[in-house]
C-alpha positions as CSV (number, residue, x, y, z in Angstrom):
1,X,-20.9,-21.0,-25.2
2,X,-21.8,-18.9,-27.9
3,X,-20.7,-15.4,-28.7
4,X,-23.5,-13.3,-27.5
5,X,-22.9,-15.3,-23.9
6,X,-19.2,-14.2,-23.9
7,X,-20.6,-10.8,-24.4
8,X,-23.1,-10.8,-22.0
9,X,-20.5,-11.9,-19.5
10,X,-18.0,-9.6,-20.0
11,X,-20.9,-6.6,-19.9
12,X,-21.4,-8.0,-16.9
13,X,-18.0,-8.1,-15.2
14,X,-17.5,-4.3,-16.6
15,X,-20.6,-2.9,-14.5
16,X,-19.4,-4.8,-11.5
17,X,-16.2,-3.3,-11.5
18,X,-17.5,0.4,-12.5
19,X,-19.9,-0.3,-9.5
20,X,-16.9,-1.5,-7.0
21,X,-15.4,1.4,-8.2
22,X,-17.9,3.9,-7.4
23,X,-19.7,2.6,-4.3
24,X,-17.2,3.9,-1.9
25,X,-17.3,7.6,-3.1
26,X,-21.4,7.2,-3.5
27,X,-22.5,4.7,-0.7
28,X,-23.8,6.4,2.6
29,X,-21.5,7.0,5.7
30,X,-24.7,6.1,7.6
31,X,-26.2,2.4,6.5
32,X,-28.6,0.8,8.0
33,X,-27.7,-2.7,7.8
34,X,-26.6,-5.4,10.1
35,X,-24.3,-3.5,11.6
36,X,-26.9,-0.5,12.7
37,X,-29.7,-3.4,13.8
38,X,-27.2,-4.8,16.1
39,X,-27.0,-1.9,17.9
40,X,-30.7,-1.1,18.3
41,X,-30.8,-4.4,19.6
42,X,-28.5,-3.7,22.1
43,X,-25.2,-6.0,20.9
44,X,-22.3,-4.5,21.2
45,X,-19.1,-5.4,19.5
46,X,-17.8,-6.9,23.1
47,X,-20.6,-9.6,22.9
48,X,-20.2,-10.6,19.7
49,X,-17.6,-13.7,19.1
50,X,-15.3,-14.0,16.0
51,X,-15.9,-17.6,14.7
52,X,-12.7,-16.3,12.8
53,X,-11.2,-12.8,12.0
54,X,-12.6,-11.2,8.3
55,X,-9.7,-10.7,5.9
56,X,-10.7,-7.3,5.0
57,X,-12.9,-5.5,7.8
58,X,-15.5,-2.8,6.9
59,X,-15.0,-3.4,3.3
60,X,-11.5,-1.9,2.9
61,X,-7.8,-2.5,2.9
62,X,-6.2,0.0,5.7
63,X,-2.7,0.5,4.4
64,X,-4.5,1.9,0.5
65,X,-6.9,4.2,2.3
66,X,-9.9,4.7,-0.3
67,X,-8.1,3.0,-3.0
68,X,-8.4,-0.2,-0.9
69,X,-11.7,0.1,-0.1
70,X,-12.0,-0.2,-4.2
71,X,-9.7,-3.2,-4.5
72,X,-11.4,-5.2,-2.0
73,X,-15.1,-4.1,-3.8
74,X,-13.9,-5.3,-7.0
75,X,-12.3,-8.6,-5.4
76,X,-15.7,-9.4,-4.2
77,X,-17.6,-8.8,-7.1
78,X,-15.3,-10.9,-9.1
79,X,-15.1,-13.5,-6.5
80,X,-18.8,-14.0,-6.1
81,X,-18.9,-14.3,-10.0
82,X,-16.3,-17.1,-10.1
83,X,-18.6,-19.1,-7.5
84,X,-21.5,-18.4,-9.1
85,X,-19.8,-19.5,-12.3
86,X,-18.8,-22.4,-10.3
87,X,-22.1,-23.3,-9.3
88,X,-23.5,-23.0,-12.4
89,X,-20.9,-25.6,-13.9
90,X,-21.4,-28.2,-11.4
91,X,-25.9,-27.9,-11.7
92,X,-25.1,-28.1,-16.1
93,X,-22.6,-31.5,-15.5
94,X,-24.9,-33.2,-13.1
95,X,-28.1,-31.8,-14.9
């Protein structure tokens, strides 16, 4: 891996993190995701089974308030890199 690479790569990391960072504060308190189309459908949270219990529910940590909701952002941007990282380290050695 050249230089530029390692350059590009940590450019990337930083506007993940400045995005974790800022998506709380900027994000609407009204999405209309999964969430909202399960209700329009009709499926409430009763119906719906666990398969097993999310770590970090709605996006945040409960005991850090905002701050949490931040930490847990940035944790999944930097997780999802590491496995797409992964990924792409496993397709090169077989490839």
């Amino acid at each position: 891996m050249d230089k530029r690479d390692k350059t590009l790569i940590i450019v990337a990391i930083v506007i993940c993190v400045i995005i974790s960072c800022l998506s709380p504060f900027i994000a609407s308190g009204d999405p209309d995701g999964l969430e909202k189309s399960a209700e329009d459908a009709g499926v409430g949270e009763d119906v719906a089974t666990e398969v097993f219990a999310s770590p970090f529910p709605d996006y945040s940590y409960e005991p850090l308030e905002s701050i949490g909701e931040v930490g847990v952002l940035i944790l999944g941007a930097l997780l999802t890199l590491i496995c797409g990282f992964a990924v792409g380290e496993v397709v090169k050695r077989k490839g």
